[in-house]
KOLVO-416215 format. One record per residue (C-alpha): residue in one letter; x, y negated, z negated. Coordinates in Angstrom, 2 decimals. Each point is the difference from the previous one (the first is absolute). Layout:
! residues N
   rest        xx        yy        zz
      A         X         Y         Z
...
! end
This chain:
! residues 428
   rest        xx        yy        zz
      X      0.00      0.00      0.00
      X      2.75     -2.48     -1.12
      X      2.03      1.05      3.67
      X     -3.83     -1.03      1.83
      X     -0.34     -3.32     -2.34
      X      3.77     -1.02      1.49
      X     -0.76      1.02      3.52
      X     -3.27     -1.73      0.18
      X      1.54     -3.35     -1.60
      X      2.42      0.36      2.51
      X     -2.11      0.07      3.00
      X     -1.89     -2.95     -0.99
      X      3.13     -1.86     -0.78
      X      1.10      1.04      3.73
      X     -3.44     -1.38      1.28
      X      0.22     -2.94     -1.69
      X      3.52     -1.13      1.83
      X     -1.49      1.43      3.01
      X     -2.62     -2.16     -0.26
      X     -0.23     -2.38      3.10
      X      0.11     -3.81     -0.97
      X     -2.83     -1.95     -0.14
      X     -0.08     -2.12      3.50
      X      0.05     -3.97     -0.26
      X     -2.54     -2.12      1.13
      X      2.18     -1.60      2.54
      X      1.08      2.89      1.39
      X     -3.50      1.40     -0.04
      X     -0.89     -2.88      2.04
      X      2.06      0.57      2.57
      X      0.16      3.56      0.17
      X     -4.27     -0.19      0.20
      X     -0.15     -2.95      2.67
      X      3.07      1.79      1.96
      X     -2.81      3.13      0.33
      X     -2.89     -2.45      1.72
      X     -0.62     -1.53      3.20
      X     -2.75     -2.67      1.00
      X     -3.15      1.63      1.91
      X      0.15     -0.55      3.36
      X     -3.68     -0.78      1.78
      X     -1.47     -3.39      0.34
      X     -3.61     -1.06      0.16
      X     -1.04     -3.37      1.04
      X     -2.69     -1.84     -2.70
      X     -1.18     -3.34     -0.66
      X      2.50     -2.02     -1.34
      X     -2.97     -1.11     -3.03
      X      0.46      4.12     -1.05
      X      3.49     -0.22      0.19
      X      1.13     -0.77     -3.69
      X      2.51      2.21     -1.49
      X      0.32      1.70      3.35
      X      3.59      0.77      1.42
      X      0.97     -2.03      3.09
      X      0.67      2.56      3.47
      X      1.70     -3.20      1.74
      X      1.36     -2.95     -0.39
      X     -2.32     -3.34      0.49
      X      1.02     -2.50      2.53
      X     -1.69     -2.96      0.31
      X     -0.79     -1.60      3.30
      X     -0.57     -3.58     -1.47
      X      1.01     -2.67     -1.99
      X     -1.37     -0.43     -3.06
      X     -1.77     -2.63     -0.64
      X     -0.44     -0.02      3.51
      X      0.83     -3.86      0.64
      X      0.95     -3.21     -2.52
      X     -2.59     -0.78     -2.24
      X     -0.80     -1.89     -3.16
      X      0.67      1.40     -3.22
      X     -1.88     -2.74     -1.98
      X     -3.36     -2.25      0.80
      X      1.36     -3.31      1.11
      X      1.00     -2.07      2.64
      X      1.94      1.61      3.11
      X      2.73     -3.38      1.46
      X      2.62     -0.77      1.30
      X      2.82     -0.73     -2.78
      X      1.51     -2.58      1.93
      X     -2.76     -2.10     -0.35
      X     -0.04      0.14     -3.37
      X      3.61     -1.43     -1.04
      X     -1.07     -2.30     -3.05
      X     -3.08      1.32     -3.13
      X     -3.18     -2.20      1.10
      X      0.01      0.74      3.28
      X     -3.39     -0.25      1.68
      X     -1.17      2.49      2.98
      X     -3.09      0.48      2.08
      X     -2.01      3.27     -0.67
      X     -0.65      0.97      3.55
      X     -1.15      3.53     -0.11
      X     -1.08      3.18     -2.31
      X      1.84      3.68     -0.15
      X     -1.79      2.50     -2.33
      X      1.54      3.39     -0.09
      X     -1.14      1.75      3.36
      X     -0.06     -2.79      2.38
      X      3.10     -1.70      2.35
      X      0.35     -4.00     -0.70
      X      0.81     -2.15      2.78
      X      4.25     -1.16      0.49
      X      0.59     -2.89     -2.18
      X      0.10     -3.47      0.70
      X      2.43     -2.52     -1.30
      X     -1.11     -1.49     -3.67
      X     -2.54      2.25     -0.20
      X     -0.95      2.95     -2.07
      X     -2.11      3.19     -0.09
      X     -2.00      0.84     -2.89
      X      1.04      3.60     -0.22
      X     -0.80      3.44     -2.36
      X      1.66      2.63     -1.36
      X      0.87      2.73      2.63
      X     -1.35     -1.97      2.91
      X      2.62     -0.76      3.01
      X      2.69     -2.46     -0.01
      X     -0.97     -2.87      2.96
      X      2.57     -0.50      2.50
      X      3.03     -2.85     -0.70
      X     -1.45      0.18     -3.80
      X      2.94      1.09     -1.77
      X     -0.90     -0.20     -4.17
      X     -3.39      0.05     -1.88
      X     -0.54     -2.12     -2.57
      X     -1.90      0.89     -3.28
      X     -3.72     -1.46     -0.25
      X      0.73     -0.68     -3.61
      X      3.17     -2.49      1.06
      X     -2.28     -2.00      2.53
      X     -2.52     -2.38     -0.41
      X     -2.98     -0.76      2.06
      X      0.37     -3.82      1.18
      X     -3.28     -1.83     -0.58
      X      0.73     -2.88      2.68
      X      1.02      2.09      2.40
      X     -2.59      2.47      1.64
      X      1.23      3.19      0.00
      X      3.19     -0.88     -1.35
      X      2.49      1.65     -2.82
      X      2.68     -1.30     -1.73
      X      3.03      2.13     -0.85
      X      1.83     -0.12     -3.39
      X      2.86      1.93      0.90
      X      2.63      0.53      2.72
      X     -0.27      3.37      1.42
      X      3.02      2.38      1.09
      X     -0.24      1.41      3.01
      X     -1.62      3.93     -0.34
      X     -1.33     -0.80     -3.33
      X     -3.37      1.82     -0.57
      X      0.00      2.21      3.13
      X      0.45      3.74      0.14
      X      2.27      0.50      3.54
      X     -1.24      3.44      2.61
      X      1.61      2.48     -1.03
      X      0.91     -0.67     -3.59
      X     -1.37      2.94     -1.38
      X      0.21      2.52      2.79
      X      1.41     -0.78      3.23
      X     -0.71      1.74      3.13
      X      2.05      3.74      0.18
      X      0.50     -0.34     -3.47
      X      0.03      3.66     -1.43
      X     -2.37     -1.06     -3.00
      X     -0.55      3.86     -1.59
      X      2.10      2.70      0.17
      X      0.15      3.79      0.56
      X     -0.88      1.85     -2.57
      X     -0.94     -3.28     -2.31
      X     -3.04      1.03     -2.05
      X     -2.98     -2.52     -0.03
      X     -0.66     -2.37     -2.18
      X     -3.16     -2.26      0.05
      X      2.96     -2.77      0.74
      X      0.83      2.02      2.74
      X     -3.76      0.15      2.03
      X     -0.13     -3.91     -0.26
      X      3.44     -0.19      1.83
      X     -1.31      2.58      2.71
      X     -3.30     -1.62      0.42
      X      1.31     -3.64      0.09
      X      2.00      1.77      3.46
      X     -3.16      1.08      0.94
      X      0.25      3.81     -0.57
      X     -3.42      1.82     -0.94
      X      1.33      3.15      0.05
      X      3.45      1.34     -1.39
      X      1.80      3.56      0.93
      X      0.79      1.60     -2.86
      X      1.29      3.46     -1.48
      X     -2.89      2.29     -1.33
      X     -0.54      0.53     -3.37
      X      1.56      3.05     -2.05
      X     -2.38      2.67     -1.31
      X      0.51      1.27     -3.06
      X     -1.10      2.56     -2.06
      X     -0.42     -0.64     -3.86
      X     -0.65      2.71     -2.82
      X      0.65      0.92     -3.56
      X      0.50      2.90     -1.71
      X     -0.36      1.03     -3.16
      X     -3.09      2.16     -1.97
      X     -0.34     -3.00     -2.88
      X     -0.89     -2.40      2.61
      X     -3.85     -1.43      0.24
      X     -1.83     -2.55      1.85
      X     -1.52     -2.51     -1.09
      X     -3.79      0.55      0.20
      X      0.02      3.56      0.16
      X      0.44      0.11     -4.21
      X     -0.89     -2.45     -2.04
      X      2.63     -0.84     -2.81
      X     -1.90      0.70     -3.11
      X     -0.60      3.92      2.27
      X      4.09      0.04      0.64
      X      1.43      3.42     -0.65
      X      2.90      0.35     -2.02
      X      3.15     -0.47      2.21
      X     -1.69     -1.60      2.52
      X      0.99     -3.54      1.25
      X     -1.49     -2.22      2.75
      X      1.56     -0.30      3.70
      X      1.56     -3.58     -0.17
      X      3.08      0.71      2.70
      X     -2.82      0.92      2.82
      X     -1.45     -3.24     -0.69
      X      2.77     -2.64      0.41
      X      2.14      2.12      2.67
      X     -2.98      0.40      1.95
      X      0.14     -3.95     -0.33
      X      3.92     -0.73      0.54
      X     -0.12      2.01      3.40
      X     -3.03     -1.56      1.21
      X      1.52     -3.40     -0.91
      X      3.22      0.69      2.30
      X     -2.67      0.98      2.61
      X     -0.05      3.69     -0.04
      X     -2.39      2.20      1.04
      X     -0.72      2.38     -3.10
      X     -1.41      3.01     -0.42
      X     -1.23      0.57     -3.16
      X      0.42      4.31     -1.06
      X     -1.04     -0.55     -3.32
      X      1.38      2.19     -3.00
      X      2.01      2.91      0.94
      X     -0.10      2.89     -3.12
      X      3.11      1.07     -1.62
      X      0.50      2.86      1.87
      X      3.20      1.40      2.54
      X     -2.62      1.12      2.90
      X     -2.67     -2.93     -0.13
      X      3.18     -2.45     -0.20
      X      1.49      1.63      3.13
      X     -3.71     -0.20      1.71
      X     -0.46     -3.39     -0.89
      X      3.32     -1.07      1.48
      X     -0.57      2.23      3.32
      X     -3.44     -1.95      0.37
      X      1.59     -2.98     -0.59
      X      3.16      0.39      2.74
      X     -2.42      0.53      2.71
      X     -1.02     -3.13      1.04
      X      2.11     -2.99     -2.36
      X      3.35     -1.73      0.17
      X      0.20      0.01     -3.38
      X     -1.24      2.37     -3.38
      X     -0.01     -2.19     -3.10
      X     -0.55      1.70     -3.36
      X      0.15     -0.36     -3.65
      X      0.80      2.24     -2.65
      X      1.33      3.67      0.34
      X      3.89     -0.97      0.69
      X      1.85      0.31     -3.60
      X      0.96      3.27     -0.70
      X     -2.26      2.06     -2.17
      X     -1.73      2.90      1.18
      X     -2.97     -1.56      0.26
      X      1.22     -2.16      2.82
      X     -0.40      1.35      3.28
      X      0.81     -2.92      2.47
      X      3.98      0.86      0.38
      X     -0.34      4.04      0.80
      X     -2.79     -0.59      2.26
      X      1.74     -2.78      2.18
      X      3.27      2.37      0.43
      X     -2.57      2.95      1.09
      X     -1.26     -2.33      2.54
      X      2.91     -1.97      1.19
      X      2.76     -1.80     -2.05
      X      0.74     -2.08     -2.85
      X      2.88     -2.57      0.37
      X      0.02     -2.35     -2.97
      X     -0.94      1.23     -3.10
      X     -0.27     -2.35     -3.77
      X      1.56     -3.14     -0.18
      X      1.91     -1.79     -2.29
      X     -2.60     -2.43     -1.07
      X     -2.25     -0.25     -2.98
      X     -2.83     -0.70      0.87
      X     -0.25      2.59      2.83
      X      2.53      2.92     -0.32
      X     -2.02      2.38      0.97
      X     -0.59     -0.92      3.90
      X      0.39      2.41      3.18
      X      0.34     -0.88      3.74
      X      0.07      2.83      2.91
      X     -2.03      1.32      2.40
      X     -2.90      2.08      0.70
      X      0.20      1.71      3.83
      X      0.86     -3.62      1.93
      X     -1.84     -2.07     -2.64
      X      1.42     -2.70     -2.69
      X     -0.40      1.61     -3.50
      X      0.35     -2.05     -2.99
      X     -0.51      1.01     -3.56
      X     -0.61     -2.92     -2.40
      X     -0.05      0.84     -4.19
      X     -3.53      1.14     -1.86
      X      0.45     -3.74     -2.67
      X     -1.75     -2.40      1.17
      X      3.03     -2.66     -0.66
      X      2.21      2.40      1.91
      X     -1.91      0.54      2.56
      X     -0.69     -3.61      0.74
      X      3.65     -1.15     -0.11
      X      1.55      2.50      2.47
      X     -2.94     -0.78      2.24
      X      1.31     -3.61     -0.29
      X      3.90      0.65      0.12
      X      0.38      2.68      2.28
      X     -3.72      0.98      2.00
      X     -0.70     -3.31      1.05
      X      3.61     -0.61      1.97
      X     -1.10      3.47      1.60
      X     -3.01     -1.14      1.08
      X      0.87     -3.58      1.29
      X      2.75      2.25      2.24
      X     -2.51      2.47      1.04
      X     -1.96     -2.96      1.47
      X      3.04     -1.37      1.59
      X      0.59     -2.79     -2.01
      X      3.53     -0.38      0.70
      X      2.65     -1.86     -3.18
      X     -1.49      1.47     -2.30
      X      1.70     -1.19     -3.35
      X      0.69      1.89     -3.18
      X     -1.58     -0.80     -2.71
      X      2.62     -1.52     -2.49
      X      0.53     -2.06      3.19
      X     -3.68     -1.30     -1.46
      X      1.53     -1.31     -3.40
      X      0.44     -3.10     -1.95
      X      2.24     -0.94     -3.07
      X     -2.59     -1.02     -3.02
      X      1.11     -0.77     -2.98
      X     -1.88      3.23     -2.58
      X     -1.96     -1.46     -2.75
      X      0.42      3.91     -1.81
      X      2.43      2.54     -0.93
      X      0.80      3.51      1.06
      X      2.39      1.71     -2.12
      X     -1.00      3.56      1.32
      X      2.30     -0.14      2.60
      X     -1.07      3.03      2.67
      X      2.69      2.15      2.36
      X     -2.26     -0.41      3.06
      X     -1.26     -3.35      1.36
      X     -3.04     -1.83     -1.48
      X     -2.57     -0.96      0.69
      X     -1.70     -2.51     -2.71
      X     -3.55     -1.22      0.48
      X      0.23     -3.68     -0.69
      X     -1.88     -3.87      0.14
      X      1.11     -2.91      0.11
      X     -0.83     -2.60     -2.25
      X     -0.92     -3.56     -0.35
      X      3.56     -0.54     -0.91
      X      1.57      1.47      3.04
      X      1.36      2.66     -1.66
      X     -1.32      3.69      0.03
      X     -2.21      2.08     -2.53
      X      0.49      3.55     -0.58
      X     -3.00      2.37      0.21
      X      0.19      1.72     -3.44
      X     -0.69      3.92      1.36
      X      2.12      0.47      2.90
      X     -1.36      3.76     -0.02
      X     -0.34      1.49      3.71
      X     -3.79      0.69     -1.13
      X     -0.97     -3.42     -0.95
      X     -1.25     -1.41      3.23
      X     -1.29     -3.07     -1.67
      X      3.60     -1.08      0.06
      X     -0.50     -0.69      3.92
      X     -2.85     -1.60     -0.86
      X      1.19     -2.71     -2.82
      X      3.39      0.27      2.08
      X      0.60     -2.20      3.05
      X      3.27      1.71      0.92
      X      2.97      1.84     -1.15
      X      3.48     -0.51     -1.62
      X      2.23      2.12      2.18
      X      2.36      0.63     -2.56
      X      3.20      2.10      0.74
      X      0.68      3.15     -1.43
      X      1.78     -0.38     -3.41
      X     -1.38     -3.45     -0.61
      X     -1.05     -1.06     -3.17
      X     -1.64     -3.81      0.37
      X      0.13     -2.86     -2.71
      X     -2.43     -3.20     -0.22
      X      1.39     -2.30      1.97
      X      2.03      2.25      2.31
      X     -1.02     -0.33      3.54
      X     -1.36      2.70      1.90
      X     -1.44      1.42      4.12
      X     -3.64     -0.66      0.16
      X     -2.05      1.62      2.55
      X     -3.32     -1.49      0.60
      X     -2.99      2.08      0.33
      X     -1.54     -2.24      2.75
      X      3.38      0.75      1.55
      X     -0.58      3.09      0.55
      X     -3.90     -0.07      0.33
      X     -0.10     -2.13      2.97
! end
């Protein structure tokens, strides 16, 4: 017994140093984007529907923008070189609202002009209404109060846009920003890279939804579905298509259905839970009996527990069962993916996202992987700490708007500053 104590010790202690290290996030992020390319087909829609989409080709614009000289104040459109001294007196001769073409100007004369409406030829500055006066003794007269510079007051053609301008670029993803700069070229319609369908489930026989018990009826053990509800949301908010599979039981054979389902018809599985190591979690020998598993736990904390490979010729990635967890690699790690797999080209890492803050808290329990502290910042400018940084307490994301990415080893005093991540960062 005493020879089979020493042997057994031994093995694990072999185990142990045979144990592969933990990845880092950084290279995590590169080995996972390195394994995805951008879809391919296009489909031409309206450029109103085309927010958050993924740009197929570059936008040129075949005009200036604005489109010819006109006045960026209501005023007076003249001719600054008739107005060399303050008091100068001119004839009102004419009227340019926005939409209409004024006459050329006349010597010592001036056109009551408005905002956005064409600059009249050999007028060269607009004066402000507020720094004229309307001259009682002189019908249809105005006296000006200061000199004007020549240009003052008038947006040139082509100052925003000028014609063959590449104004959006491939693979640029939309912003609402964006559709005003493509319809002010006149584009109603925008090519663009179709959207990636993905399959979402969870796994995991505690799991309920909400409605189907209510809590005072909970069994024992049993704990309501919160990851289906705000992944579902994150992938429809990067413009995914998403299939919803719903809750997968802890078991080898209904895992390995699930996932076959799943590869048939999706660029991407998504799930949540299943992917530590117990023998209760089924995702990691059911992905190898399928296809392959390339990146396996990283060294984070939130999030160790998180899987990438691939089902058949489908994207597989395996997110942790705690809700804080799960919701942080999705940010770090499965959102890059996804911007890539819609052909979002630069896509940045995300302590590229970061700024210094000065931390209003301490952290004396200094971690060996990378942190991830839920945070807010204050009315001082500083940061709060969220007291529970648990991986179960989800109402840390909640309180939270972003994260201290704190490096591994790190212990933080008050006043020491730290790498803030923004949630609306990262939630855009």
């Amino acid at each position: 017994l005493y020879n089979f104590l020493i042997q057994k010790k031994a093995s694990r202690s072999t185990m142990t140093q045979a144990r592969t290290p933990l990845k880092s996030l950084d290279d995590a992020w590169v080995e996972l984007l390195a394994q995805v390319a951008g879809l391919q087909q296009t489909e031409l829609i309206s450029t109103f529907d085309a927010d958050g989409r993924v740009l197929a080709e570059a936008v040129i614009s075949s005009l200036h923008v604005p489109p010819q000289d006109n006045s960026a104040m209501d005023g007076y459109a003249v001719r600054s070189a008739d107005v060399n001294a303050q008091g100068a007196v001119l004839s009102v001769t004419q009227r340019i609202p926005a939409g209409s073409v004024g006459r050329k100007i006349e010597p010592f004369t001036a056109a009551r002009i408005f905002t956005g409406a064409p600059i009249p030829a050999d007028a060269d500055a607009v004066v402000m209404q507020e720094d004229c006066d309307v001259v009682n003794d002189c019908e249809g007269g105005i006296r000006v109060n200061v000199v004007p510079k020549a240009g003052q007051w008038i947006r040139k053609a082509g100052e925003d846009v000028a014609r063959g301008a590449m104004v959006l670029q491939k693979g640029e993803r939309l912003t609402p920003g964006s559709l005003g700069l493509a319809a002010s070229i006149g584009l109603s319609k925008l090519s663009v890279l179709r959207q990636p369908k993905v399959a979402l489930f969870s796994t995991g026989d505690e799991l309920v939804m909400p409605g189907d018990i209510a809590p005072e009826n909970m069994p024992a053990g049993s704990i309501y579905n919160s990851n289906r509800f705000f992944l579902r949301s994150l992938l429809k908010r990067l413009g995914c298509v998403v299939t919803d599979m719903g809750i997968v039981p802890d078991n080898l054979e209904a895992t390995k259905a699930a996932l076959r389902s799943a590869a048939e018809a999706h660029d991407l599985i998504l799930t949540s839970g299943g992917v530590s190591v117990g023998e209760e979690d089924h995702i990691k020998p059911a992905v190898t009996a399928l296809g392959e598993l390339n990146l396996w736990q990283i060294a984070i904390k939130p999030g160790k527990p998180f899987a990438y490979g691939k089902v058949g010729q489908t994207h597989f990635i395996g997110l942790p069962g705690n809700p804080v967890s799960s919701f942080i690699t999705f940010l770090v790690l499965v959102r890059p993916f996804i911007l890539k797999l819609q052909g979002v080209e630069n896509s940045t890492p995300f302590a590229t996202k970061s700024i210094a803050i000065k931390a209003d808290f301490t952290w004396a329990k200094a971690d060996k992987r990378r942190e991830f502290l839920r945070v807010k910042r204050n009315s001082s400018g500083g940061l709060d700490l969220f007291a529970n940084q648990s991986s179960g307490v989800l109402t840390s994301a909640v309180w939270g708007d972003g994260v201290v990415d704190n490096p591994a080893g790190q212990t933080i005093a008050v006043g020491d500053m730290v790498q803030f991540v923004s949630f609306a960062e990262l939630l855009a």
